[in-house]
C-alpha positions in Angstrom: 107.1 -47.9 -60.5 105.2 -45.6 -58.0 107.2 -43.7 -55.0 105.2 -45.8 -52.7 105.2 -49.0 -53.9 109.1 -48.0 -53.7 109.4 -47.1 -50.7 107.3 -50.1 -49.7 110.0 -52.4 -51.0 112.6 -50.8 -49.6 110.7 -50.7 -46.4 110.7 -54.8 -46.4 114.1 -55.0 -47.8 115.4 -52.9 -44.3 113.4 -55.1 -42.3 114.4 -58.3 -43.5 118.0 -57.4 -42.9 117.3 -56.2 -39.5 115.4 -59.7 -38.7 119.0 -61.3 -40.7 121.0 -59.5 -38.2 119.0 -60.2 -35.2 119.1 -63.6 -36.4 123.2 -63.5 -36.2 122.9 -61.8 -32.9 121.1 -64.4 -31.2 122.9 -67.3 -33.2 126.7 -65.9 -32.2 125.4 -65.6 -28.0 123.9 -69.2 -28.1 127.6 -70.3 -29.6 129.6 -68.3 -27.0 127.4 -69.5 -24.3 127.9 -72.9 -25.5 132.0 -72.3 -25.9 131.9 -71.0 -22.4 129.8 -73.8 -21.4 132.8 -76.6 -22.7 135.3 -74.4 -21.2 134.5 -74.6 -17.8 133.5 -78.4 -17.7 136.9 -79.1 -19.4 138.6 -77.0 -16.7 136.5 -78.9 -14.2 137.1 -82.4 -15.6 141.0 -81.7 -16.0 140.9 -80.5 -12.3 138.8 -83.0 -10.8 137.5 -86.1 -12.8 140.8 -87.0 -15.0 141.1 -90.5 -12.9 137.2 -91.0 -12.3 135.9 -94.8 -12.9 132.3 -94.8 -14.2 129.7 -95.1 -13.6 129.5 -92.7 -10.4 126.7 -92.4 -7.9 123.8 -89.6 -9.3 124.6 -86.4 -7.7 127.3 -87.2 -6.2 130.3 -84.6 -7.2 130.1 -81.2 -6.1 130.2 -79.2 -9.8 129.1 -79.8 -13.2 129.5 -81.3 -16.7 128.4 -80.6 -19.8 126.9 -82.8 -22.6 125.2 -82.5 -26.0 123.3 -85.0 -27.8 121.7 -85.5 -31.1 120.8 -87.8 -34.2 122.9 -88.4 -37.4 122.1 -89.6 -40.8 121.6 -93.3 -41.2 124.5 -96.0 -42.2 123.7 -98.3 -44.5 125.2 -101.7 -44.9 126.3 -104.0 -46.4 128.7 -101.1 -47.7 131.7 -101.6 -49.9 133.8 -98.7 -50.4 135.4 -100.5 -53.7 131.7 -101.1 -55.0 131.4 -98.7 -58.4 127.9 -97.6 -57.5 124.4 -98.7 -55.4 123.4 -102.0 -56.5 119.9 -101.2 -58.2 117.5 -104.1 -57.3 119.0 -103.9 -53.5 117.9 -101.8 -50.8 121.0 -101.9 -47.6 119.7 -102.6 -44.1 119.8 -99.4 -42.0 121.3 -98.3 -38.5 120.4 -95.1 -36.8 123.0 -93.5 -35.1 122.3 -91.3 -31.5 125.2 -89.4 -30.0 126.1 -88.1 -26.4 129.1 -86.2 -26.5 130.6 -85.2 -23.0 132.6 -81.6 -23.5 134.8 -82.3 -20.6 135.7 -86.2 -21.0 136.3 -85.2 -24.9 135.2 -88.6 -25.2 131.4 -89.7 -27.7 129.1 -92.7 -27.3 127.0 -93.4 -30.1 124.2 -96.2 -29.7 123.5 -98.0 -33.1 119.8 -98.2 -33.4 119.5 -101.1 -36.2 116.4 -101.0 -38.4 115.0 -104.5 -37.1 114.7 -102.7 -33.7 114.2 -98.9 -34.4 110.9 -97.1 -32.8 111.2 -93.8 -34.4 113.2 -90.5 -33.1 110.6 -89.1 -30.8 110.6 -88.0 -27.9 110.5 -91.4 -25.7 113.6 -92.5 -27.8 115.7 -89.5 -27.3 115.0 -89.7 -23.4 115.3 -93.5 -23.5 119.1 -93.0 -24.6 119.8 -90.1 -22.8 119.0 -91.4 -19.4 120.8 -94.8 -20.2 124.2 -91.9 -20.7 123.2 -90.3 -17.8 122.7 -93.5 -15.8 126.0 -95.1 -17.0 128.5 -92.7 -18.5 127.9 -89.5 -16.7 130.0 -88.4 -13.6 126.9 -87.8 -11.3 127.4 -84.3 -11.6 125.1 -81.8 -9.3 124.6 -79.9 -11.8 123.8 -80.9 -15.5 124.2 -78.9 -18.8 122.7 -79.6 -21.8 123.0 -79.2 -25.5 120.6 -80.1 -28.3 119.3 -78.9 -31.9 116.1 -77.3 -32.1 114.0 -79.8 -33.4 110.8 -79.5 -31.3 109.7 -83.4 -32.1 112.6 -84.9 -30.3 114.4 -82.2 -28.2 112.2 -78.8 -27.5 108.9 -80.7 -26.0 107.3 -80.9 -22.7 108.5 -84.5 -22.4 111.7 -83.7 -22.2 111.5 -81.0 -19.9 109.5 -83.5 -17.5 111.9 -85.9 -17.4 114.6 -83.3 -16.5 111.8 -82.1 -13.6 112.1 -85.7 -12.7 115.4 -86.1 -12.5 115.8 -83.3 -9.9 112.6 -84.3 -7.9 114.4 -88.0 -7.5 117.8 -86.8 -6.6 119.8 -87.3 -9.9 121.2 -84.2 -10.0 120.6 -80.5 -8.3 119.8 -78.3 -11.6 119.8 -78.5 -15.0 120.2 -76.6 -17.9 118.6 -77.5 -21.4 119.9 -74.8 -24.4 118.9 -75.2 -28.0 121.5 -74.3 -31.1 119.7 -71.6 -32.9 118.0 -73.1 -36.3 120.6 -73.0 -39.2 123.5 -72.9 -36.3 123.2 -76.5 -35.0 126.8 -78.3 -36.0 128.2 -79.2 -32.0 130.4 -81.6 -30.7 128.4 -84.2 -31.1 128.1 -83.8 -35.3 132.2 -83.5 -34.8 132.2 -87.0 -33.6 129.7 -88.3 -36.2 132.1 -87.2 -38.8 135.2 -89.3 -37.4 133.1 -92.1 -38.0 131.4 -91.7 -41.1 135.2 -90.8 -42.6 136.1 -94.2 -41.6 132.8 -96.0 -42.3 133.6 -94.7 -46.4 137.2 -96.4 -46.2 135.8 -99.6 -44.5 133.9 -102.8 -45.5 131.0 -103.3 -43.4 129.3 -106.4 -43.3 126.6 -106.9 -40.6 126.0 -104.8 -37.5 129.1 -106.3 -35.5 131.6 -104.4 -38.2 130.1 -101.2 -38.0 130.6 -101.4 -34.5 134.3 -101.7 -34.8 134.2 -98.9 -37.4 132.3 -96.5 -35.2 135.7 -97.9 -31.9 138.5 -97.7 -34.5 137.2 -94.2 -36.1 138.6 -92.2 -33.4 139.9 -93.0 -29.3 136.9 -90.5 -28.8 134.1 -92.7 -30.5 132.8 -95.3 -28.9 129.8 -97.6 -30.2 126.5 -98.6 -27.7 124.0 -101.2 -29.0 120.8 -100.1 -27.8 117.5 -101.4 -27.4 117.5 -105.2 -28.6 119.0 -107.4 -31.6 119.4 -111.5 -32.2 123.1 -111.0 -32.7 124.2 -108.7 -30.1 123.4 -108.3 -26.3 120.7 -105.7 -24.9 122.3 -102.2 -23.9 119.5 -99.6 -23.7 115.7 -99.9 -23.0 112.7 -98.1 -24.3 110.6 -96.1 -21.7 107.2 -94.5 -22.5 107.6 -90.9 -20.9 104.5 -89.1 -22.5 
């Protein structure tokens, strides 16, 4: 081996670790922003919204709240945690599962998105969900904070930064703040919840769409389920708006 194709190698090798550790840098300020972020809305929720009935008027109390939100794998069902394996010839119906975790209630909803009714996980869906949360489960906060995973289809677009324009320019709230987990770094509060129910889902027969919304209650007193959209078996929760 030459001297300069050496030294060319161990140019590239210095290089990648310098982009690793920059990559580390930026990953472990993004996580204590977001630590400090939950921090203060739980101090702020213990302090002033313990005893709060929702939903509260937009823009109404003086401070702010933190939330994050984001997708999970699809449930299947019907699922049988005593079946031996996947039945071959039968494909399970699936439910998508969307999750809005607010950091200073401690407290998830997750909308069930059945198959029959799903219209993708753009960006009109994501926004669709979040401003039924913000509409009905937020504490009309002056000042919102926001977490999300870095996927640019649903999260990091300029339809999502227009409807948080809007929301100001109408009054819902004073400011807000939209941060992105750094890519590789993205496991929040929200995938926390998502895990309390999937641990029960895998002990628990599910039937139809109606059991896996008591899983999804019973998994935890800080999951709570949300149909959204529209099904024949369960009422309407959440509409579809066209933001683009």
């Amino acid at each position: 081996m030459s001297p300069t194709k050496a030294n060319s190698e161990d140019t590239e090798k210095l290089e990648a670790i310098k982009q690793q550790e920059e990559h580390l840098k930026t990953a472990s300020q993004e996580r204590a922003l977001y630590q400090e972020q939950i921090s203060s809305a739980r101090a702020i929720f213990d302090l002033s919204l313990k005893n709060t009935v929702l939903p509260q008027p937009p823009n109404s109390f003086a401070s702010s709240q933190h939330y994050s939100f984001d997708f999970a794998q699809q449930v299947m069902y019907p699922s049988n945690p005593l079946q031996p394996g996947p039945i071959y010839f039968m494909v399970p119906k699936r439910c998508g599962l969307f999750g809005v975790h607010s950091e200073g209630a401690n407290r998830q909803h997750n909308y069930m998105i059945d198959e029959a009714v799903s219209v993708g996980k753009g960006a009109n869906t994501v926004i669709s969900l979040l401003h039924h949360y913000l509409d009905h489960y937020s504490y009309g906060e002056q000042h919102l904070h926001l977490h999300a995973d870095n996927c640019s289809g649903q999260n990091k677009n300029n339809t999502m930064l227009q409807y948080l324009m809007w929301r100001i320019h109408t009054g819902r709230n004073s400011s807000v703040s939209l941060h992105f987990m750094i890519a590789g770094h993205t496991k929040f509060a929200v995938d926390w919840g998502f895990g309390l129910l999937k641990r029960k889902f895998r002990k628990t027969k599910v039937d139809c769409l109606a059991d896996l919304a008591k899983v999804i209650n019973d998994s935890s007193h800080v999951t709570h389920k949300q149909l959204c959209f529209c099904h024949h078996q369960l009422p309407l929760f959440a509409k579809l708006y066209v933001f683009e």
